[in-house]
TORDO-755155 format. One line per field, with one value per residue (C-alpha): z, x, y; residue number from 1. Coordinates in steps of 0.001 Angstrom, whole numbers. Example, Ala and Ser with C-alpha at 12.3 -4.5 7.8 and 13.67 -1.06 7.14 Angstrom:
BEGIN
w = c(7800|7140)
u = c(12300|13670)
v = c(-4500|-1060)
i = c(1|2)
***
This chain:
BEGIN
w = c(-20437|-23225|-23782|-27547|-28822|-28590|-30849|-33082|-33187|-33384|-34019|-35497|-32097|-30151|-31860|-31767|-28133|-27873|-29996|-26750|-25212|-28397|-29839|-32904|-33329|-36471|-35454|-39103|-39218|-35966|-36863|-39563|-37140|-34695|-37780|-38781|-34805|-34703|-37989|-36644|-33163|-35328|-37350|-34565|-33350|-36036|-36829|-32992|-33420|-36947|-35350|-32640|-34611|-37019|-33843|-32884|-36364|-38060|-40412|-39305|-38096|-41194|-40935|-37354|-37824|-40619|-38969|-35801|-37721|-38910|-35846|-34423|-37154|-36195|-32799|-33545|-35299|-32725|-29772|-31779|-32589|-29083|-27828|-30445|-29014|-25436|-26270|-28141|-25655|-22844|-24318|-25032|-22654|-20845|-22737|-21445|-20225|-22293|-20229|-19909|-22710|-25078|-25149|-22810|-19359|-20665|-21273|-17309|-15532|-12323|-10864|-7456|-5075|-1268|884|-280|-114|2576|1852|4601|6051|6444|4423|4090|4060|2066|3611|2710|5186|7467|8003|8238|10857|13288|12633|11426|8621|7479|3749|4133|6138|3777|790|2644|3357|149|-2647|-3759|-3938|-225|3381|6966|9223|12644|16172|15755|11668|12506|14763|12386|9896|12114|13338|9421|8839|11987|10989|7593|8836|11863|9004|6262|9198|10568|6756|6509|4808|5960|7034|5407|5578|2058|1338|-5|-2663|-5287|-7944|-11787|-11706|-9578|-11617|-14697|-12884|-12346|-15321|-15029|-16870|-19532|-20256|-17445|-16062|-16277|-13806|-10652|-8334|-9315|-6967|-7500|-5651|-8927|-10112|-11187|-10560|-13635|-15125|-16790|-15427|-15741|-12893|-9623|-7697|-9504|-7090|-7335|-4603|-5039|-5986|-4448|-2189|-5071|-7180|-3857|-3271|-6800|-6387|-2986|-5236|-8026|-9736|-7509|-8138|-5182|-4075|-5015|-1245|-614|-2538|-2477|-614|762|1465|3081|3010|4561|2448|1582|-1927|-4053|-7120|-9475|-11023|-8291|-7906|-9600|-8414|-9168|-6746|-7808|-7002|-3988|-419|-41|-3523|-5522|-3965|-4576|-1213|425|2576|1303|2635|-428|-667|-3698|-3755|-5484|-6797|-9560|-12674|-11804|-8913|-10275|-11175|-6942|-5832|-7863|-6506|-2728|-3427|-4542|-1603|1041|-352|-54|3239|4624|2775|3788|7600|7775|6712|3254|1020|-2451|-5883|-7291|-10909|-13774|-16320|-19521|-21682|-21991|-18797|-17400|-16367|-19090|-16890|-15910|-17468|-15975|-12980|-10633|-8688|-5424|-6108|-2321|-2591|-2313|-1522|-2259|-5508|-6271|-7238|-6944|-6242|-6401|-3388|-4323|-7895|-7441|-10632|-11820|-13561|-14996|-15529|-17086|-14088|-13094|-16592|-16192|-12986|-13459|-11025|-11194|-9507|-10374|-11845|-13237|-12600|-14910|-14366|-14977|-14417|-11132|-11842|-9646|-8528|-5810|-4502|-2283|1027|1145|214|3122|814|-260|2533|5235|2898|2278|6251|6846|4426|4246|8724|9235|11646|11664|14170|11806|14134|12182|13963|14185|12200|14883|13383|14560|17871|19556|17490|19022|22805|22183|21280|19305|17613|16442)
u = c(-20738|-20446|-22595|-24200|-25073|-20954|-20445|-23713|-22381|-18371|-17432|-13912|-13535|-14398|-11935|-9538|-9760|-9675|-6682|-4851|-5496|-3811|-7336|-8583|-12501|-14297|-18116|-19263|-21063|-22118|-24116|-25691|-26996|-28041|-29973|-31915|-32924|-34427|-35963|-37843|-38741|-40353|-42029|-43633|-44734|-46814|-48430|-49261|-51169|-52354|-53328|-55142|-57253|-58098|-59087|-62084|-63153|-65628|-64362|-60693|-60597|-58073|-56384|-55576|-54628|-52352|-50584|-50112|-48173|-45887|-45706|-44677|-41937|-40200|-40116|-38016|-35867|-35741|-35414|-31967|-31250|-31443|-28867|-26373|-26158|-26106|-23633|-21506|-21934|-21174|-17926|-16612|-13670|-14083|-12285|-9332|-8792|-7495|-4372|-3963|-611|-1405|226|982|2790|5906|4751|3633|5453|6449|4709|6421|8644|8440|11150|14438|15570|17104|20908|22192|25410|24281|23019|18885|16835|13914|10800|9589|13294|12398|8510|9503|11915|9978|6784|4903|3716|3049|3395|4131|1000|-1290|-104|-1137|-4558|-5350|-2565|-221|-811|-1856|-692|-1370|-673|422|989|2804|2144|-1658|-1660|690|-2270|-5035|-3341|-2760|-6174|-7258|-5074|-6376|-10117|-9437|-8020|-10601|-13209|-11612|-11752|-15386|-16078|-18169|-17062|-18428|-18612|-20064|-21121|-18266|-20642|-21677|-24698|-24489|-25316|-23050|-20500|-21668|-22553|-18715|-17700|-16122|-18933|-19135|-15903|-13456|-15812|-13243|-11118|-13196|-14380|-17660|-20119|-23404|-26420|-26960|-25166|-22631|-21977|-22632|-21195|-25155|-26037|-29912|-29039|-30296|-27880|-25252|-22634|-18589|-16366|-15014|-12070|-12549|-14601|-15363|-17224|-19801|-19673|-20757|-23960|-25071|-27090|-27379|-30401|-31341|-31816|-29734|-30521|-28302|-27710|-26212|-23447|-20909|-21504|-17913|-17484|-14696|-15111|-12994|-12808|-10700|-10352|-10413|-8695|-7448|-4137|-1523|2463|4269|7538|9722|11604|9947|6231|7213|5624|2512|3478|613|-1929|-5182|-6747|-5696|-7294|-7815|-9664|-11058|-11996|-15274|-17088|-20292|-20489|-21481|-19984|-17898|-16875|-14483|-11878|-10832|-12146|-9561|-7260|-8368|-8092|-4685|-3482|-5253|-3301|143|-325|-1428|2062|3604|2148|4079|7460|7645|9692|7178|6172|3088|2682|248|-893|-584|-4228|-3244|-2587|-6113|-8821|-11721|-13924|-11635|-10875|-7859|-5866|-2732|-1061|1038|3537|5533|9480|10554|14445|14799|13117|15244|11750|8247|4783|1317|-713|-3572|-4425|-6930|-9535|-11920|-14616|-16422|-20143|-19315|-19948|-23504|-24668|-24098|-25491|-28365|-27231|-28208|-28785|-30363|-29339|-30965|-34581|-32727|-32116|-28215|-25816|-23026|-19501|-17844|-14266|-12355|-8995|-7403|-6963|-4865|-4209|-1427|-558|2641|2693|3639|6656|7748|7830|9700|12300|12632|12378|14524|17551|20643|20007|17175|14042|11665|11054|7277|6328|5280|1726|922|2657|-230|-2742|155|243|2891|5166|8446|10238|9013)
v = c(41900|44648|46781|45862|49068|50335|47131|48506|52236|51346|47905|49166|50973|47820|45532|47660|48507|44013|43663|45406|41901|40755|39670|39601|40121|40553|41741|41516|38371|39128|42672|40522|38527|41094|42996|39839|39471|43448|42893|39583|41066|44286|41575|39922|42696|43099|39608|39471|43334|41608|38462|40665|42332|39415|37639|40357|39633|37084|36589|36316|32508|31843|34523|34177|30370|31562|34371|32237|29893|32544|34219|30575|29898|33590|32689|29610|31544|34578|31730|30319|34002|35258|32246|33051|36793|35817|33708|35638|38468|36407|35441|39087|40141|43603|46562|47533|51135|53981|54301|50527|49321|46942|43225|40513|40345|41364|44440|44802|47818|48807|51990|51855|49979|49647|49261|47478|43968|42463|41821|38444|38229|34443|31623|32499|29655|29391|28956|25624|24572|26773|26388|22698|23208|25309|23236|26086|24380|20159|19949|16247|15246|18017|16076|12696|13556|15561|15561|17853|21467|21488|21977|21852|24875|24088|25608|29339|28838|28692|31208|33297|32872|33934|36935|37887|37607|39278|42290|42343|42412|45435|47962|47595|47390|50883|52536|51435|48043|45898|42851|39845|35963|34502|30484|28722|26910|28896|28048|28653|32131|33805|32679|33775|37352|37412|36798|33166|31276|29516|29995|29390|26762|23887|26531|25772|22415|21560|19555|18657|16208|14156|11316|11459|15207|17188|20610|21124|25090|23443|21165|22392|20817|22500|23995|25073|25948|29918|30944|33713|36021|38367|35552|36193|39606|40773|38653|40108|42691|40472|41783|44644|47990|49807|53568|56515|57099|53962|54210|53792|50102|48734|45072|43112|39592|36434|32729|29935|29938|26947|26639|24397|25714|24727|24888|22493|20478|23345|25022|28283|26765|24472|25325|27822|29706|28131|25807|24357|26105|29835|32002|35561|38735|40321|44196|44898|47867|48987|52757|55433|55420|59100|57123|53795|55352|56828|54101|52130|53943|53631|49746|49960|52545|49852|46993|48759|49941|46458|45081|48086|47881|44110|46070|43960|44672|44763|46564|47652|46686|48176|45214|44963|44957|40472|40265|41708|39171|38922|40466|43657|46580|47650|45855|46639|43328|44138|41768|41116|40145|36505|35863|32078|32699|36175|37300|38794|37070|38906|38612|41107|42197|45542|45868|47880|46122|49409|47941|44508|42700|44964|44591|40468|40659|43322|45326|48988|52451|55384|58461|61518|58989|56709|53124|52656|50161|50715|49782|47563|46745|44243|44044|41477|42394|39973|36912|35116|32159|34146|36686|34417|32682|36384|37284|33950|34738|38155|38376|35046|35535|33510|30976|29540|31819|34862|37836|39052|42174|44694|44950|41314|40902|42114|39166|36871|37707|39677|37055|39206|36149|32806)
i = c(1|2|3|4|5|6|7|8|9|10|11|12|13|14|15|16|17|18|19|20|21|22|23|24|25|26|27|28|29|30|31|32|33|34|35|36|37|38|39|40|41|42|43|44|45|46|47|48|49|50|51|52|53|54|55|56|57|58|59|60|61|62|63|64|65|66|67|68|69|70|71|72|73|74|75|76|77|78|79|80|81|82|83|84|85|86|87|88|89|90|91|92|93|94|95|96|97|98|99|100|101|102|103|104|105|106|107|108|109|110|111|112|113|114|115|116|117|118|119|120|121|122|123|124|125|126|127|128|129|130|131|132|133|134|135|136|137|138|139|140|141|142|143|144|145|146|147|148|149|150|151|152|153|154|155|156|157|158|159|160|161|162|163|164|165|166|167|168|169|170|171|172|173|174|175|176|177|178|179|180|181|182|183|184|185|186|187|188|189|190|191|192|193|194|195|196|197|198|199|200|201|202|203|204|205|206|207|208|209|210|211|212|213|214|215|216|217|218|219|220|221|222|223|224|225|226|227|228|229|230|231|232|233|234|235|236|237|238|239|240|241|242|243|244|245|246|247|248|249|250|251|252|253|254|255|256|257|258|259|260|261|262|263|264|265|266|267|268|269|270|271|272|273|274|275|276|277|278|279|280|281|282|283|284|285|286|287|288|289|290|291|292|293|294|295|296|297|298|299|300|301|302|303|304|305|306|307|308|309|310|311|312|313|314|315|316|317|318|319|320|321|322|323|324|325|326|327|328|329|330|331|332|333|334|335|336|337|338|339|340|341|342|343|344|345|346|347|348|349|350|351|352|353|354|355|356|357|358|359|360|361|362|363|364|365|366|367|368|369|370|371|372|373|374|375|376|377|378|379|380|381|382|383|384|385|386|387|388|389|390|391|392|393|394|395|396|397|398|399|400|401|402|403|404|405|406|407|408|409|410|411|412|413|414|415|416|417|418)
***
């Protein structure tokens, strides 16, 4: 969430730093608004020290009756005054970055490339063939027990997953991050703290105890599935006020994520692409405000060297302002290199959320004996949806069999070639 009193102070700055996400946002009617709320709550504040005083008196019985009925009809008006800001708050996008190009994805660029591409002197196959033929993974008995979009990993494709994983988890675990395990079922609030309620809602699986399920936030029983370990991680100090000499606070976490947006029939989307369910390790850390901007870079540097540790060839890729997630104010995707489809596919996207996520969260620190907000940022660490179709491909031989990156033999009993 935005902080109000930048859209008080320089509204014209504001939408003008939003039209990079190729928005348009007129704050006039909005400031109106805001005005007539201050004026009321200074108001109140008066007829209740009015009201007071008349109430000590003898002769203030009328009086009081008279000003409680105003004081009762401003708070009606404050109450419906008060939703219409949160509202309209909660909906605002984070502001992009200074250095961060306006427009959409076409406008995304390059920063650096990895490695080169892998040029056969044999007919590749891609990997949905050649997952199939080794029995790594079951697309045909995942789409049997749950639909489309899904998949079953099997034997060495398991164990291919679990050693990813496993590697992921020892290297952020040697640079200092705690590791972490969140709840897959997530209540109202935690998505809002993230920045994915109200308005991307319809993006997650929603379950609730009541019948029929319901999407109503008032609903205790109301629970959704995360897409992602970050939704979690930025409300383990939800509300808290955390002490300068814990920060920076580093957090690694494991989940499945659960999402709706899946592949379609194309060939570009068949296989582990795009699915309903993944399993990611996902990096977030907590720090000072002077502190976001290395610590966006340390994110980025730990995703390339994991890609770079599996000897993938990859690019890292600076987004355009329309191609940033509402809630981030500047983002970088790792995009790894995928033969059959002659292109790339992002398999961690490292953000810096400034303070939009502490302020929706009320997460703070203090500086200078001041309560302020800490900024927060996340990175995935990785996801292996797309990484394992890239190491089929890209380390297939020509007898149909995938050689093992080095950096996982040793999570596979040292097996060299699957």
């Amino acid at each position: 969430m935005l902080d109000i009193n930048i859209i008080r102070t320089n509204p014209e700055e504001v939408s003008k730093a939003l039209a990079k996400r190729e928005m348009k946002i007129d704050f006039k009617d909005f400031l109106n608004q805001d005005s007539r709320r201050r004026g009321i709550q200074t108001e109140l504040e008066k007829l209740r020290a009015e009201k007071n005083k008349a109430s000590k008196s003898r002769d203030g019985i009328e009086q009081s009756k008279q000003l409680s009925a105003e004081i009762k009809q401003l708070e009606t008006e404050l109450k419906t005054l008060d939703d219409y800001t949160q509202s309209f708050m909660a909906a605002l996008p984070n502001i992009p970055l200074e250095d961060v190009v306006a427009g959409g994805k076409e406008n995304n660029k390059a920063i650096r490339t990895f490695g080169k591409q892998r040029h056969f002197d044999f007919k590749p196959q891609a990997h949905v063939e050649l997952c199939t033929k080794l029995g790594l993974i079951d697309y045909e008995r995942g789409a049997r027990m749950s639909g489309a979009g899904t998949w079953v990993y099997t034997g060495w494709g398991a164990r291919l997953e679990w050693a990813l994983l496993n590697y992921f988890i020892d290297f952020h675990v040697a640079n200092g991050y705690t590791f972490i395990m969140p709840p897959h079922l997530l209540n109202y609030e935690s998505g809002f703290s993230a920045g994915q309620f109200p308005k991307f809602i319809d993006d997650v699986f929603v379950t609730s105890a009541g019948s029929p399920p319901t999407l109503d936030k008032a609903d205790p029983s109301f629970r959704f599935l995360l897409p992602t370990a970050e939704t979690a991680l930025i409300n383990m100090h939800r509300g808290e006020i955390i002490a300068p000499e814990k920060l920076p606070i580093k957090y690694a976490a494991y989940s499945p994520c659960y999402r709706k947006e899946a592949g379609s029939y194309r060939t570009s989307e068949r296989g582990m692409i795009r699915g309903y369910q993944f399993n990611k390790i996902e990096m977030f850390i907590y720090c000072n405000a002077d502190q976001s901007k290395t610590f966006f870079e340390e994110l980025v540097k730990n995703a390339e060297k994991l890609v770079d540790g599996l000897g993938l060839h990859f690019q890292t890729v600076a987004l355009a302002a329309g191609d940033v997630s509402a809630s981030m104010a500047k983002t970088y995707d790792i995009e790894v290199w995928i033969p059959s489809m002659n292109g790339y596919k992002e398999v961690s996207s490292a953000s810096n959320a400034m303070d939009y996520q502490a302020r929706r969260a009320n997460i703070k620190t203090k500086t200078d004996g001041k309560n302020v907000f800490v900024h927060t940022l996340n990175a995935s660490g990785l996801a292996t949806s797309r990484i394992i179709p890239a190491i089929v491909e890209q380390f297939q031989t020509a007898d149909g069999h995938i050689a093992v990156p080095t950096v996982l033999q040793k999570y596979l009993g040292g097996t060299k070639l699957i």
